[in-house]
N, C-alpha and C positions, 0 to 999 in steps of 0.2 A: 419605737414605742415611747407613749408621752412617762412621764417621771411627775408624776405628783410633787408639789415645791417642797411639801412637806416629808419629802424624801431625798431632798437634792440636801448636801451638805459638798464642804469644801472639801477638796481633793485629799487633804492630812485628817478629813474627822478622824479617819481608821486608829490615825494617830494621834488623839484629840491630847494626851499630853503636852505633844508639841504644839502645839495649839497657842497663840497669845490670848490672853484672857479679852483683849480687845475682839481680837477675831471671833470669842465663843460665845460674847455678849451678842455682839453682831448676827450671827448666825441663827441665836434662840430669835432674838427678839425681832428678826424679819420675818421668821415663819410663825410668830406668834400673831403680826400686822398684816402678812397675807392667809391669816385665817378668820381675824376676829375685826380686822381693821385696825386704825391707825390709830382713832378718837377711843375704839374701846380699849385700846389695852393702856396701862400704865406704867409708871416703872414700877413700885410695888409689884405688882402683874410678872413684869420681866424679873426681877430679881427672886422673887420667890422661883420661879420657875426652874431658876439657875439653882439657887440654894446658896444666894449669897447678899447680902446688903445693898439695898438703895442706894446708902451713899456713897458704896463700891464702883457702882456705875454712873454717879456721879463726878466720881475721883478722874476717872478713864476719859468719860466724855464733856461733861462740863455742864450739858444740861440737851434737855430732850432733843431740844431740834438739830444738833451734832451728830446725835445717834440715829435720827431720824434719818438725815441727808446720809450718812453711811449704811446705813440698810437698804436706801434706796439703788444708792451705786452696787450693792453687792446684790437686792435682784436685778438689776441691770445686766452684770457680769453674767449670774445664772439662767437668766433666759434667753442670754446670746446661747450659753451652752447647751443649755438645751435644743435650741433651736438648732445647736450646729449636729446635735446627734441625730435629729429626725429628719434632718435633710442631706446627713449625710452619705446616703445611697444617689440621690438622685445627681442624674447626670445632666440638667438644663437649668437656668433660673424658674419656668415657667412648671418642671415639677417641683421645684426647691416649696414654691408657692401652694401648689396642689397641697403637698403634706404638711403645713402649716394649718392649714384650713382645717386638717383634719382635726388638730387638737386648739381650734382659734378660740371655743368656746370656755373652755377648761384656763386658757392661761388671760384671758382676759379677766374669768374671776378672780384671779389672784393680783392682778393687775390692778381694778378696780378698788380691791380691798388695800392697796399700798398707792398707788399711784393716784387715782383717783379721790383718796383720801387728803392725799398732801396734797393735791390741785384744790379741795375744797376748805380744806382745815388748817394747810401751811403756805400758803402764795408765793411766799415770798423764796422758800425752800424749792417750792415748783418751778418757778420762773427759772433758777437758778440751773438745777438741775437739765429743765426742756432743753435750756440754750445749748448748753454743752454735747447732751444724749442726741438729739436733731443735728447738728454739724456731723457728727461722730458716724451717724445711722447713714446721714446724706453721703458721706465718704465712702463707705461701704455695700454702699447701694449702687451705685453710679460702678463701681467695680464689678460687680455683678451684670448691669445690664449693659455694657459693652462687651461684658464675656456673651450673656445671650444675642447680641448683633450678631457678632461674628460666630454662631453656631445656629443662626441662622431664623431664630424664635423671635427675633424682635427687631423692626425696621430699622433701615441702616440711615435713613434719613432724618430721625429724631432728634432735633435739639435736646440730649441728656440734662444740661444744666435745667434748662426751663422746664424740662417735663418733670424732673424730679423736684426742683421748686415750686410749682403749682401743686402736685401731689403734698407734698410737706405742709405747708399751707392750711390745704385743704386738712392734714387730719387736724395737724394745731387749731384752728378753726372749730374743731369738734371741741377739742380737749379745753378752749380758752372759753368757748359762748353757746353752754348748753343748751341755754333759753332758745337759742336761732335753730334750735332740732323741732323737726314734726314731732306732735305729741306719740305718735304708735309708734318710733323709730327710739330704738334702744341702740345706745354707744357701741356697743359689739357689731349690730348691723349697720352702722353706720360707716365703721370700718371695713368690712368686710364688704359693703358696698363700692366703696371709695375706692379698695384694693384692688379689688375684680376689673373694677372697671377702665383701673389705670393700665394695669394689665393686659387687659385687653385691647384698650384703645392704642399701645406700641405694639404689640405683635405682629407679626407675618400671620398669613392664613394656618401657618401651618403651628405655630402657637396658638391663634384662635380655636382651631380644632381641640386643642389637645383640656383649653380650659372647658369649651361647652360637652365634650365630651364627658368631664368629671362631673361636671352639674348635671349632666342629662344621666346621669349613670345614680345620681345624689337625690334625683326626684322620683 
């Protein structure tokens, strides 16, 4: 079941005493960025929210774009987990994929409203951040799709390095030069395009079935 961001807190909220005031600042003020955006909210914004001084979260972080790059890494963190919850039934990569899809639209909003903000409004924070999240993603991707070779969902002949390198690419591509996008093709489908297709072009028949079968069942 998907989890609204605006319902995901850190594993000690329960016990939000324990809490570091770092980690609470952080907390408020990414799901204030994956609701309102990044440009709209401010500190004023965040510190009200909390019920505590600007300069408070000044003291802690030094100045926005601190706070900024750490909110990012902590959605980071929480839409690995997430991710890991809704795919945690399934038994192939190729359904791990199917129930993504199911909530791709939902978390790319929130995406958008954090990620997509600091690629427009902080570069230099983005740049920083891709490089790191893209190796990190490549690592554990590449884990995954030699689990599905050897279960039999996806060709055992596939240069993984390269396949996954031109996928990577391809989305960075999206995310660095929106201008190079058809005008009727919105960032979500362009993903979701990219994804499917990469997907599909490593599989067995017997992965192919199991994607067009979700679509044909989705149309």
């Amino acid at each position: 079941m998907f989890i609204e961001f605006s319902q995901i807190t850190l594993p000690s909220v329960k016990k939000s005493n324990f809490m570091s005031l770092q980690d609470r600042i952080i907390d408020e003020a990414t799901k204030l960025f994956a609701h309102q955006g990044i440009k709209a909210v401010r500190m004023d914004d965040i510190a009200s929210s909390m019920g505590i001084s600007k300069r408070t979260i000044y003291e802690v972080f030094g100045d926005k774009e601190n706070l900024i790059l750490e909110c990012l890494n902590y959605f980071n963190d929480k839409m690995n987990e997430m991710n890991a919850e809704i795919t945690a039934g399934a038994s192939n990569i190729i359904e791990e994929y199917l129930l993504i899809m199911e909530v791709w639209d939902k978390q790319m909003d929130a995406s958008h409203n954090i990620v997509g903000n600091i690629k427009k409004f902080y570069p230099r924070i983005y740049d920083k951040y891709s490089k790191t999240h893209m190796k990190e993603a490549y690592s554990k991707l590449k884990i995954k799709l030699k689990q599905g070779v050897e279960q039999g969902y996806l060709l055992d002949n596939v240069n993984l390095n390269l396949a996954i390198s031109v996928f990577g690419h391809s989305i960075y591509g999206i995310l660095k030069n929106d201008a190079t996008m058809p005008h009727n093709v919105s960032e979500r489908e362009a993903f979701k395009y990219i994804t499917t297709y990469f997907f599909r072009g490593i599989a067995t028949p017997k992965g192919i079935a199991m994607i067009d079968e979700y679509f044909k069942n989705k149309n």
